[in-house]
C-alpha positions, 0 to 999 in steps of 0.5 A, spaced: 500 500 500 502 507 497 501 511 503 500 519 502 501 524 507 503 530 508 511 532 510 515 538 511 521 538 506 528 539 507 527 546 505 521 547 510 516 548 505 510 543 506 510 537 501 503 535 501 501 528 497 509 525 499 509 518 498 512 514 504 513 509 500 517 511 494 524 510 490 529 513 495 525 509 501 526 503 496 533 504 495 534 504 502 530 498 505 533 493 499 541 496 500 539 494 508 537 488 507 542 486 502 547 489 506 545 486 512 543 479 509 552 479 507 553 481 513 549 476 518 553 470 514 560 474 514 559 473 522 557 467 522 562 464 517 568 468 519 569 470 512 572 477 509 569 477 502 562 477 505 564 483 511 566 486 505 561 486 500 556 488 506 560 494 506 560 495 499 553 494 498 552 498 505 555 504 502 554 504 495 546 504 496 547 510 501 550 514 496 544 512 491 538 513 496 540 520 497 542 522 491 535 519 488 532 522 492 535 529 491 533 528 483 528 525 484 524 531 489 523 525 493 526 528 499 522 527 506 523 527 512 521 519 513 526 518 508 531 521 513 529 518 519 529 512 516 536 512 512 539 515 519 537 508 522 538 503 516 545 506 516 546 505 525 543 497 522 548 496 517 554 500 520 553 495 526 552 488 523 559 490 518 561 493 524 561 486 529 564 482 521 569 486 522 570 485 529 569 477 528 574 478 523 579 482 526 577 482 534 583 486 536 580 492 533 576 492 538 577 499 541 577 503 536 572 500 533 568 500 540 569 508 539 567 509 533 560 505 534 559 509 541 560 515 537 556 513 530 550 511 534 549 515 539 552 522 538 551 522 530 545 519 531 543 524 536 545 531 531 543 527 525 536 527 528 537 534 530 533 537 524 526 534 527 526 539 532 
């Protein structure tokens, strides 16, 4: 089902009639998917390959939802809330392969994940207030 709603755009202008469900959103739940589903065997197996490609598909679909979206006049705040948080659940599943994989990073790794899904989660949720 194609839900309708009004949003507020990026530019704070009301977007009356925008599609929760549209290209960009599409783009964003198959590359989190896709990402997360390399990533969950990366784990299981130990193998490099499947973390990597995980990642490639992780970060490749980012670029893609945001820029379909820009071109596509798609740009909604659903969208973005749901890309910031299909990014904390990409980055965290790659993140543990790579843990698996390379378990003395953990530190650095540590630091990163508490900073990326806590404070860049925080400011990038910042423009619902």
């Amino acid at each position: 089902m194609i839900a309708r709603t009004a949003a507020r755009g990026f530019d704070g202008g009301v977007v009356v009639g925008a599609r929760l469900v549209n290209v960009p959103n599409a783009v964003t739940l198959v590359r989190t998917v896709v990402a997360m589903g390399l990533a969950l065997p990366a784990i299981v197996l130990e193998s490099m390959w499947l973390a990597v490609a995980a990642y490639l598909v992780y970060w490749v679909g980012d670029v893609l939802d945001g820029m379909t979206a820009r071109w596509l006049g798609q740009e909604t705040r659903a969208g973005a809330v749901f890309d910031i948080v299909s990014d904390r659940a990409c980055t965290s599943l790659c993140a543990a392969a790579l843990l698996v994989l390379l378990p003395e990073m953990w530190v650095p790794v540590g630091i990163f994940l508490v900073q990326f899904m806590v404070i860049d989660c925080m400011l990038s949720l910042s423009f619902l207030f």
